[in-house]
C-alpha positions in Angstrom: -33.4 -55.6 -23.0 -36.2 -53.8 -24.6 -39.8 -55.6 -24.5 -41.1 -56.1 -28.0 -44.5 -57.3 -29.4 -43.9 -58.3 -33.2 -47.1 -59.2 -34.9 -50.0 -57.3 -34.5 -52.8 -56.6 -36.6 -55.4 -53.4 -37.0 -58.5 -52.4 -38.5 -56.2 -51.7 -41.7 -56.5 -55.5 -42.1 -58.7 -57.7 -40.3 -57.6 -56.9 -37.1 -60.9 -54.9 -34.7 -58.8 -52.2 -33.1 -57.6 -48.7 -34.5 -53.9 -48.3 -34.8 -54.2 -45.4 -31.8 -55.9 -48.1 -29.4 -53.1 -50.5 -30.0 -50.8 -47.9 -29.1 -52.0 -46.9 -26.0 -52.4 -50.7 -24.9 -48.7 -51.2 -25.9 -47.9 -48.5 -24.1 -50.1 -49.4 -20.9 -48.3 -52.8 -21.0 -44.7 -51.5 -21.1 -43.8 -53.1 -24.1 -40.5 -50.8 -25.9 -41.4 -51.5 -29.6 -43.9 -52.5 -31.6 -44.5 -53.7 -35.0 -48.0 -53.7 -36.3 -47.9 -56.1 -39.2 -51.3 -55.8 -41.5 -52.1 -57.9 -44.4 -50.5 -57.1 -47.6 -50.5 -53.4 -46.1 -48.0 -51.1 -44.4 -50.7 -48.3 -44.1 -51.3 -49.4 -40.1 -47.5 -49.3 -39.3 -47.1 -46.1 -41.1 -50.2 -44.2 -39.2 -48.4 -45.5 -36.2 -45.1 -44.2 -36.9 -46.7 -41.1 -37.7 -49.0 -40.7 -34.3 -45.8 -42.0 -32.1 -43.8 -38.8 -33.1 -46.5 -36.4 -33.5 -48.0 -37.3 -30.0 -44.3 -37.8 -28.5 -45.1 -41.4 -27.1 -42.8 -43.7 -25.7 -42.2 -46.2 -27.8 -40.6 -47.3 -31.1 -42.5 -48.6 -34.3 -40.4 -51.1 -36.9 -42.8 -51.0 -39.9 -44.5 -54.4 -40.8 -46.3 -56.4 -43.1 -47.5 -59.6 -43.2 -47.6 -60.9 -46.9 -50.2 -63.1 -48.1 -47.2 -65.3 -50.9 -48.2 -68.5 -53.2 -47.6 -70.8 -50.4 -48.2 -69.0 -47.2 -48.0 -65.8 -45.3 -44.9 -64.0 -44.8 -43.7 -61.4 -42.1 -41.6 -58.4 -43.2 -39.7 -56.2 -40.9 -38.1 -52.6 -41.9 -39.7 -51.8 -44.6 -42.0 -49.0 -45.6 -43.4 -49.9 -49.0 -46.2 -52.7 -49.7 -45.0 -56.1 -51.7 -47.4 -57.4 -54.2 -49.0 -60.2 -52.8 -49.0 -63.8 -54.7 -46.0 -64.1 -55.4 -43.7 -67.1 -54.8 -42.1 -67.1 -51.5 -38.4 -67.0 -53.0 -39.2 -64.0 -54.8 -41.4 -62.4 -52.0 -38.2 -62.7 -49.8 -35.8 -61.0 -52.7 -38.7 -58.1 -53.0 -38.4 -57.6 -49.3 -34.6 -58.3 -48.8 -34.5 -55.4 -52.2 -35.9 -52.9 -49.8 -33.3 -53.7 -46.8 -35.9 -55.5 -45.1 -36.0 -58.9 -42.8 -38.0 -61.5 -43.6 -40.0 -64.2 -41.6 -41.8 -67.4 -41.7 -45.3 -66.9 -40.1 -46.9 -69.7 -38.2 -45.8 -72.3 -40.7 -47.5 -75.5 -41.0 -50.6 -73.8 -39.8 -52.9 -74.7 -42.9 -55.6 -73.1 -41.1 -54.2 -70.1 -41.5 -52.3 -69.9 -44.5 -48.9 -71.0 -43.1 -47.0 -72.6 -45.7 -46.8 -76.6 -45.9 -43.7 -76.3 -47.8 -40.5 -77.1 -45.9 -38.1 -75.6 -49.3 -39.6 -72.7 -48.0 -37.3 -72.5 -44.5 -34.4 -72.3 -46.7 -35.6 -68.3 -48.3 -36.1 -67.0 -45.3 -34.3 -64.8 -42.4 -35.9 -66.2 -39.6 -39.2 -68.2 -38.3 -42.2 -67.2 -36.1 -41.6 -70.9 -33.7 -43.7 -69.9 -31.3 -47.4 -68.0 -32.3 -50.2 -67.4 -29.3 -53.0 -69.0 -32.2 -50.7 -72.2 -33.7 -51.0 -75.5 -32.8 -48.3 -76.7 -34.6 -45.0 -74.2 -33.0 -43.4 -77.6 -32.4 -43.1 -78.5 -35.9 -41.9 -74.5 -36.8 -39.2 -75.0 -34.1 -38.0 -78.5 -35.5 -37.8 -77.3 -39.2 -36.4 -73.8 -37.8 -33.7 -76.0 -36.3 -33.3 -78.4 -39.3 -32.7 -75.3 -41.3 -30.4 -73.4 -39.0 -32.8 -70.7 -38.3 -33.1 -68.1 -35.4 -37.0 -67.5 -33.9 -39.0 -65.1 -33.0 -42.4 -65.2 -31.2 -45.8 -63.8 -31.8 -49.0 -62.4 -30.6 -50.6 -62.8 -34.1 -53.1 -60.2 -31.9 -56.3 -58.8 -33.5 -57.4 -56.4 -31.1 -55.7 -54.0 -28.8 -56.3 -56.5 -25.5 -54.2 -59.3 -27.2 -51.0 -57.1 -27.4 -48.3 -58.5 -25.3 -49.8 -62.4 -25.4 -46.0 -63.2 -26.8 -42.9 -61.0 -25.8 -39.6 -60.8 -27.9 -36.6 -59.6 -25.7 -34.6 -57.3 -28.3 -31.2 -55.5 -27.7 -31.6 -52.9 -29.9 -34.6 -51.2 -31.2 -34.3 -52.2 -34.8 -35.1 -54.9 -37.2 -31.7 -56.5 -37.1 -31.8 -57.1 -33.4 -34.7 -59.4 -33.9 -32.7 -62.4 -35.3 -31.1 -62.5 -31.8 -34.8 -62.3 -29.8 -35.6 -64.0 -27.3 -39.6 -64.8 -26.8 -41.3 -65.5 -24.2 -45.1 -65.7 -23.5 -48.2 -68.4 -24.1 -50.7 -69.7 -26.4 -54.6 -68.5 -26.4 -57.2 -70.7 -25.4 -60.1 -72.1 -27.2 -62.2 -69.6 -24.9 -60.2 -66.2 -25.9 -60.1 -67.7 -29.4 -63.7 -68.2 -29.4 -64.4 -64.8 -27.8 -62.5 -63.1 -30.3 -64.3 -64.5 -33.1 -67.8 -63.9 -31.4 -66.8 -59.9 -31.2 -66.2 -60.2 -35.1 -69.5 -61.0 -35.8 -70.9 -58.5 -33.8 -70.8 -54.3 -34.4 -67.3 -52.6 -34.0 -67.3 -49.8 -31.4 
């Protein structure tokens, strides 16, 4: 099984880190593939498809995005093109399934942080982030997942290059289909890392 950390988030976004630091952490922490999935952007996961075969490293990039829709953000797997945002999340998921790519629910119910509210929305999507490192409300992803007959993934949701590999998906195959037959494992952040985090944003990027 390959190790695979699925929602990560650079300084193409609002994440702190460079696409290159998040590579080499990956890399450091044995994890097999990696999607780095910027707001309303592709631009991080292309750059790191781009250094991983220049530079020869050992690992394998699925292109991401994480789409900011009407009702709530929206992870997109295998594809290499941005989707407009604000859109409705049936027709995000039809622009994303037009370009071969899977789609999933990010940390739903999580109001905080633009998770839709909406439980209609379970029934557009591939698959459903049940378990995220910054939710507190995975239990309620994982019962509607359920109610909906819907596989899950896990994820990081990591904004700097440290948090990478908080939340591992085991995958068979290094590709975006494999992922609807993950299995996750990992933990959530505390209130301190949390709160670090946040602190580090306030302050000067290195």
């Amino acid at each position: 099984m390959l190790r695979a950390e699925l929602h990560v988030h650079s300084n193409y976004s609002d994440g702190r880190d460079s696409v290159k630091r998040i590579l080499m952490s990956a890399i450091e922490k044995r994890i097999d593939v990696l999607s780095i999935t910027d707001h309303d952007t592709v631009d991080g996961s292309l750059s790191a498809m781009e250094i991983v075969s220049a530079e020869k490293l050992p690992l394998v990039v699925i292109p991401g995005i994480e789409i900011s829709t009407r009702s709530g953000h929206l992870l997109a797997y295998g594809v290499s093109k941005s989707i407009e945002k604000g859109l409705g999340m049936r027709e995000t998921c039809e622009e994303v399934r037009g370009l071969k790519g899977l789609t999933v629910l990010a940390h739903p119910f999580d109001f905080l942080r633009n998770g839709t509210i909406r439980r209609g929305d379970f029934r557009f999507v591939d698959c459903v982030e049940v378990f995220n490192a910054k939710s507190y409300f995975n239990f309620l992803a994982k019962r509607y997942a359920k109610r909906y007959n819907k596989k899950g993934i896990g994820g990081s949701d990591a904004h700097r290059a440290s948090d990478v590999g908080i939340v591992i998906n085991y995958l068979e195959a290094p590709n975006k289909e494999s992922i609807l037959n993950a299995i996750y494992d990992g933990r959530r952040q505390t209130i301190k890392e949390r709160l670090s985090f946040l602190l580090s944003r306030i302050g000067p990027k290195p």
